[in-house]
C-alpha positions as CSV (number, residue, x, y, z in Angstrom):
1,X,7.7,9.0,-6.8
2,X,5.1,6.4,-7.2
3,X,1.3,6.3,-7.0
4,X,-0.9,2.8,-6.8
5,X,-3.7,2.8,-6.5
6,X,-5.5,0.8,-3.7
7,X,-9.2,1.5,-3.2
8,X,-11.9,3.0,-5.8
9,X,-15.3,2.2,-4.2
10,X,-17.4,4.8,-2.6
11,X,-19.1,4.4,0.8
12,X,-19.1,0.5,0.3
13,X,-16.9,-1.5,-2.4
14,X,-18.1,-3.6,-4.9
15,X,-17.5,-7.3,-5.9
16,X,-13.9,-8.2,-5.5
17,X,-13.1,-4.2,-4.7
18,X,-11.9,-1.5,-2.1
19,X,-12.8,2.1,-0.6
20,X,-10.4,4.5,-0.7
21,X,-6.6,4.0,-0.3
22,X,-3.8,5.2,-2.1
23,X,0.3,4.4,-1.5
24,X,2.6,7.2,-2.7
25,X,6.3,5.7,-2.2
26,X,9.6,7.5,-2.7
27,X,13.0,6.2,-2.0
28,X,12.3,4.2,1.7
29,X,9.1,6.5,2.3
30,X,5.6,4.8,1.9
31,X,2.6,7.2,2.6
32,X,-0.7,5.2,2.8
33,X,-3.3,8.1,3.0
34,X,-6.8,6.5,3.5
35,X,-7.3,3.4,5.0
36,X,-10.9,2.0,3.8
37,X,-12.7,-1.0,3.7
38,X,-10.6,-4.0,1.8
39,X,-7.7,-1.3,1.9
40,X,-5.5,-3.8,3.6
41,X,-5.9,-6.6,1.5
42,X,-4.7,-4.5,-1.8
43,X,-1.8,-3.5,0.1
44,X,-0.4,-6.4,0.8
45,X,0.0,-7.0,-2.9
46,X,2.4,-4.3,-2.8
47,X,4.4,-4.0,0.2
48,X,4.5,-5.5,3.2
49,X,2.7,-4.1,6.1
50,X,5.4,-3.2,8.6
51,X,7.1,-1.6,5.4
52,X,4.2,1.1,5.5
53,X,6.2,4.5,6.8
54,X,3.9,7.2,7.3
55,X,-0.3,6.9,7.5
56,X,-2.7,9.8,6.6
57,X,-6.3,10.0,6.9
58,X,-8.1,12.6,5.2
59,X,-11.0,12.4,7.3
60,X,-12.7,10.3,9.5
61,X,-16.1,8.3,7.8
62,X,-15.7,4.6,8.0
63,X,-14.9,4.0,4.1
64,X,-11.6,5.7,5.1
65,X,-10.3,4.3,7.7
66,X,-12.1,1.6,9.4
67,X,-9.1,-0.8,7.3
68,X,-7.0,-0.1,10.6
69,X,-8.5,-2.1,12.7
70,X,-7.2,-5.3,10.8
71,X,-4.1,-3.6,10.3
72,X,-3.5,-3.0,14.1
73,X,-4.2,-6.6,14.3
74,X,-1.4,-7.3,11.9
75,X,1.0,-5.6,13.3
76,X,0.5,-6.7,17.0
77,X,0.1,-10.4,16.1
78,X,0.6,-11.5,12.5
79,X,4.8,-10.7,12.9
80,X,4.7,-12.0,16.8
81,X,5.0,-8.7,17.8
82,X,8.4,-8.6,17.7
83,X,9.6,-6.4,14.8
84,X,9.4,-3.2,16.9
85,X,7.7,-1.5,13.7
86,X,5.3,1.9,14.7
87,X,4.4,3.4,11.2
88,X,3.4,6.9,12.0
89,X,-0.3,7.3,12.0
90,X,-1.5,10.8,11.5
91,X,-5.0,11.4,11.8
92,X,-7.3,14.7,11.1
93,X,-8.0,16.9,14.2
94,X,-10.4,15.1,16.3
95,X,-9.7,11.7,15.1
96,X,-8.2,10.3,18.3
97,X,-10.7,10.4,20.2
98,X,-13.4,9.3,17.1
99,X,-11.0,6.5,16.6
100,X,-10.9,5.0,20.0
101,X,-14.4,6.0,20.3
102,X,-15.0,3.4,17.6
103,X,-13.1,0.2,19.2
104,X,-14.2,1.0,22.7
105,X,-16.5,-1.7,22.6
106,X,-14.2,-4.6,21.9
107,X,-11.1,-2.6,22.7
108,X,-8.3,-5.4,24.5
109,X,-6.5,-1.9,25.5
110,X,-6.6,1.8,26.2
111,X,-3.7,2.2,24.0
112,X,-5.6,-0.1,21.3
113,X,-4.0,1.4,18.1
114,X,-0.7,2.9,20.2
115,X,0.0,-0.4,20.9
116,X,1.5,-0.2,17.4
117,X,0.9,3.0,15.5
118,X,3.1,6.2,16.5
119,X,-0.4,8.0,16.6
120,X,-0.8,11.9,16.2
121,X,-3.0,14.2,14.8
122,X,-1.7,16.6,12.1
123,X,-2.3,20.5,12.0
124,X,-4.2,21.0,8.9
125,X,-2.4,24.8,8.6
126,X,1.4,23.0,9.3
127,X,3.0,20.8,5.8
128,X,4.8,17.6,7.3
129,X,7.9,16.5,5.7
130,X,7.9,13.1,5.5
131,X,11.5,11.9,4.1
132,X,12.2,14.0,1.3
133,X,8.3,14.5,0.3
134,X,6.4,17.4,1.5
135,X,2.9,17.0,2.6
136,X,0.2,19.4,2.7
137,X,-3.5,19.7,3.4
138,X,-6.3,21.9,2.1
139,X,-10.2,21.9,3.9
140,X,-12.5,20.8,1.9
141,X,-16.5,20.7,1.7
142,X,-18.0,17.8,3.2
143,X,-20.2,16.5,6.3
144,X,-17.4,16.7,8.1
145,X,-14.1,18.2,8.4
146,X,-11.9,16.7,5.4
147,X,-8.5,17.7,4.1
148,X,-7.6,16.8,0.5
149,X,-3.9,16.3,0.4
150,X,-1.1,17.1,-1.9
151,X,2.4,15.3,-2.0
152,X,5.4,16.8,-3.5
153,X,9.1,16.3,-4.4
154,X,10.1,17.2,-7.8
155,X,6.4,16.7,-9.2
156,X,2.9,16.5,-7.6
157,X,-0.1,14.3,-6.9
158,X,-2.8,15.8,-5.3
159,X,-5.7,13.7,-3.9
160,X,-9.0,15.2,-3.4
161,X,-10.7,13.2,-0.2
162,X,-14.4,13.7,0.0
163,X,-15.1,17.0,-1.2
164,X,-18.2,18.6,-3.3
165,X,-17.2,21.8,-4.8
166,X,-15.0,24.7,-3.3
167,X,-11.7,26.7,-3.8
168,X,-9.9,24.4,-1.4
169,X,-10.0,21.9,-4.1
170,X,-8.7,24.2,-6.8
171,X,-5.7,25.0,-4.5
172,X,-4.2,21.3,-4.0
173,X,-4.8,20.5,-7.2
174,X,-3.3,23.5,-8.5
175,X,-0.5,22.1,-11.2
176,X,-0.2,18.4,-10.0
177,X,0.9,16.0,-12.4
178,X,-1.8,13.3,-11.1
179,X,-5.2,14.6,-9.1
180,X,-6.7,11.8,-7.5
181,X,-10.2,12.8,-7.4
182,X,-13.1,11.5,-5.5
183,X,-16.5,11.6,-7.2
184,X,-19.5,10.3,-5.5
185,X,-22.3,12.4,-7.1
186,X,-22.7,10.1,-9.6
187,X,-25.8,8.2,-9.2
188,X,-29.2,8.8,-11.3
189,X,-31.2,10.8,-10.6
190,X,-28.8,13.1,-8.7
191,X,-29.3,13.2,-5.6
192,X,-29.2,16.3,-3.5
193,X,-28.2,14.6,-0.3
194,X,-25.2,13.7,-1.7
195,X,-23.5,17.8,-2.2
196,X,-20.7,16.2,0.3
197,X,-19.1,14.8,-3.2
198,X,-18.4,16.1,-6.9
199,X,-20.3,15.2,-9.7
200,X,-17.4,13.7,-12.6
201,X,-18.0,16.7,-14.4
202,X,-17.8,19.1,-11.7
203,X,-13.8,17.4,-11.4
204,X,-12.9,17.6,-14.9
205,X,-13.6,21.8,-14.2
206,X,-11.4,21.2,-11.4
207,X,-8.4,19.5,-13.6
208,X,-9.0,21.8,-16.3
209,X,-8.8,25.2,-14.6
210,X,-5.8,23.7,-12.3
211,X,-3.9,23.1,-14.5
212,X,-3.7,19.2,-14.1
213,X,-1.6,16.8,-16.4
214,X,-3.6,13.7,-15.8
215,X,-6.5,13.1,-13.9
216,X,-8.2,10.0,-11.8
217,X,-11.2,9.4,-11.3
218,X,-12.2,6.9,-7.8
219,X,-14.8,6.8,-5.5
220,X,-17.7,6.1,-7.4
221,X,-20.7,3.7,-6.8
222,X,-20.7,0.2,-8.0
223,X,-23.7,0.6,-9.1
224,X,-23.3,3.7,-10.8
225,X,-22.6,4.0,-14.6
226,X,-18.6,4.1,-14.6
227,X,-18.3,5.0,-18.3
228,X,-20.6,7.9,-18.6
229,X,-18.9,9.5,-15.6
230,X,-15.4,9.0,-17.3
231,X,-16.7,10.7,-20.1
232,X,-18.2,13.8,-18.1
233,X,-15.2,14.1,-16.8
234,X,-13.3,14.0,-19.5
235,X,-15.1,16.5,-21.7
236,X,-14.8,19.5,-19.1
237,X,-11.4,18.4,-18.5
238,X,-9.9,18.4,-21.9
239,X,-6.6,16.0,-21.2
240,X,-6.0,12.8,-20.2
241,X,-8.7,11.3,-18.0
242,X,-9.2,7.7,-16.7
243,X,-10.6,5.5,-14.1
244,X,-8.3,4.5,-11.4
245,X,-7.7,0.7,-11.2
246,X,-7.0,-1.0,-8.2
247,X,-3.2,-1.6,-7.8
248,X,-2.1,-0.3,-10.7
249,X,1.1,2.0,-10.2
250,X,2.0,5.2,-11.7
251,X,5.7,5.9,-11.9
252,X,5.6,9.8,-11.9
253,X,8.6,10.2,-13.7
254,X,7.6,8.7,-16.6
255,X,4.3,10.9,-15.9
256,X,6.5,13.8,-16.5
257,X,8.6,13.0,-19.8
258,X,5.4,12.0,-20.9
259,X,3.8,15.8,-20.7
């Protein structure tokens, strides 16, 4: 199983950057869970579009998923149309109707993103099995509803969507290999209004009393101070601790026979 890493800005990305987006690919399955803004572009340095399986989003603010609207556009015009390829898009509870709600204006169809998604939205309480990787969700605290996901096979990488701090985020992260964490509380001063995300040191007590082998941190301002965050995070947490960077791929086998 392999993680890269697409997207590490916060609500808007930096110079030459994403927002979130992650590809976990096993075998012929390729998850893309989060879709955000300049998402699509970092993809395509990795796979090609139509080669994407399975879509999750983890909840449904614009720096998460607003990349599929250019990827609808791909898929219905940049191969002719004629490949026949539906990924499976699988959005939170609610997210069909906030999604269509958001292209209504320029929408070309009422089946804008059916056109060429296989759309649905998942049961938060219900794993998917999506090839030989199992897929399971956790609520989280945030403005709105968010799930922080967890995929598995023979080892684990859990990914912490939007979340400040609760026990949900304790229980996907519980014993992954790789936690993909979102911070967002990073900012000086701190800011109260932001208690939607975790502060980097609130996530290295996360990785540390989970039970985590390596953590990532992503999501953080461009403008916020990068380094002092890593090393937050890195002192609570104890073990191996880095800032994600954009495409780079993490072959979890070697992850393992590494620990």
């Amino acid at each position: 199983m392999n993680l890269t890493i697409l997207g590490t800005g916060a609500a808007y990305p930096g110079p030459g950057q994403a927002c979130s987006g992650l590809l976990i690919q096993h075998r012929t399955t390729n998850i893309l869970i989060d879709c955000g803004t300049g998402v699509l572009s970092n993809l395509q340095n990795c796979l090609e579009l139509y080669a994407v399986s399975d879509i999750i989003i983890s909840h449904m603010h614009a720096d998460h998923f607003v990349d599929l609207i250019p990827y609808r556009y791909a898929l219905r015009y940049g191969f002719n149309g004629s490949l026949g390829i539906c990924p499976r898009l699988y959005l939170p509870p609610g997210g069909i109707e906030a999604i269509d709600h958001v292209v209504s204006p320029f929408s070309e169809s009422a089946s804008f993103f059916a056109d060429v998604f296989e759309v649905s939205e998942y049961n938060p309480d219900r794993a998917l099995r999506l090839g030989n990787l199992d897929v399971k969700f956790v609520p989280v605290s945030h403005y709105i509803p968010a799930y922080a996901v967890s995929v598995s096979d023979s080892g684990k990488i859990a990914y912490s969507s939007d979340t400040g701090l609760c026990s949900g985020l304790s229980n996907v992260a519980q014993d992954a290999d790789i936690l993909v964490c979102n911070v967002g509380r990073c900012l000086e001063p701190d800011r109260d209004s932001l208690w939607g995300h975790l502060r980097p040191s609130e996530a290295g007590t996360v990785a540390r009393e989970a039970r985590v082998q390596r953590l990532l941190l992503t999501h953080l301002w461009p403008n916020s101070n990068h380094i002092k965050s890593l090393d937050q995070a890195a002192h609570n947490f104890g073990g191996l601790t880095e800032l994600a960077h954009e495409c780079r791929t993490y072959d979890l086998g070697k992850v393992l026979a590494s620990v």
